[in-house]
C-alpha positions in Angstrom: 0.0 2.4 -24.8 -2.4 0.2 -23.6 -1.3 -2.9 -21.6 -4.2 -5.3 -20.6 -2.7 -7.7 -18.1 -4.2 -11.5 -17.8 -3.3 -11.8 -14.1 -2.1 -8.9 -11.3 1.6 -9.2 -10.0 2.2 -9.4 -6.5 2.5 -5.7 -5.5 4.8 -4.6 -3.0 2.9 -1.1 -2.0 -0.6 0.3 -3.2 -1.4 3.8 -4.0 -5.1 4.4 -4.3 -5.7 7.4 -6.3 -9.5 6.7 -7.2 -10.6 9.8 -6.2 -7.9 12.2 -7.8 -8.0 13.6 -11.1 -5.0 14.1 -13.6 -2.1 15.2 -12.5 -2.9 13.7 -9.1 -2.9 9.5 -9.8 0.8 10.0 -11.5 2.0 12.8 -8.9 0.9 9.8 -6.2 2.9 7.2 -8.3 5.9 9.2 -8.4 5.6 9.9 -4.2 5.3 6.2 -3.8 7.7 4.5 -5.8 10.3 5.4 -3.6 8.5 3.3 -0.6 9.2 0.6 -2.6 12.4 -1.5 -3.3 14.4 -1.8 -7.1 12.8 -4.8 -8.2 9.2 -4.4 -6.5 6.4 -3.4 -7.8 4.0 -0.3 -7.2 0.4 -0.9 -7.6 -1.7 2.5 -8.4 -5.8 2.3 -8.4 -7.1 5.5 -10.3 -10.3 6.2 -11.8 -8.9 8.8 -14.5 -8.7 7.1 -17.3 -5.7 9.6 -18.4 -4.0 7.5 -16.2 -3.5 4.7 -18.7 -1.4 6.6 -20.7 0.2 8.9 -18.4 2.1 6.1 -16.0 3.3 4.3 -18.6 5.1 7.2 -20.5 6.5 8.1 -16.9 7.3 4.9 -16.0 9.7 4.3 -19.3 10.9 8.3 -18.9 12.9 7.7 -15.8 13.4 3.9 -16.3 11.1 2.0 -14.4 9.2 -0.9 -15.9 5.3 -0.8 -16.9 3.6 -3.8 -16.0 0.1 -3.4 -17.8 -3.0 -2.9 -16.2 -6.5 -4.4 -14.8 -9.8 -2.5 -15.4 -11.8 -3.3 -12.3 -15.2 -1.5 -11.1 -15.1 2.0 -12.8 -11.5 2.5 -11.8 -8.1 0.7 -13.3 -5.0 -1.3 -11.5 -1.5 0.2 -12.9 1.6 -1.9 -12.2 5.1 -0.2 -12.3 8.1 -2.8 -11.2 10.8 -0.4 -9.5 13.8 -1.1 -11.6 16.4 1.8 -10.1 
């Protein structure tokens, strides 16, 4: 489910979960989307590579929208636009 993005969207609010392992980027996700209004997006830095699968199947299971990502230095940018 891998979603390369060209170009990051403007985020809204940033989680940076470099230095957690699986559950902890996605249980960090789901804390913050909340701080962050329908229509926004929630940015999430993580260094599990897990990570790339895991937001996107949450992201779709309780509606929000996946965005793609960015692989940076040894970690990866996650996009989730707030849709609810």
């Amino acid at each position: 489910m891998s979603n390369p993005l060209s170009s990051a969207p403007a985020a809204a609010s940033c989680v940076d979960a470099r230095g957690s392992a699986c559950p902890g980027p996605l249980l960090e996700a789901k804390k913050a989307i909340g701080s962050v209004k329908v229509g926004e997006v929630l940015e999430v830095l993580s260094g599990d590579p897990g990570t790339k699968e895991d937001i996107p199947a949450w992201a779709g299971k309780v509606g929000h929208e996946y965005l793609g990502h960015q692989d940076a230095d040894g970690y990866s940018r996650l996009f989730v636009r707030r849709k609810k």
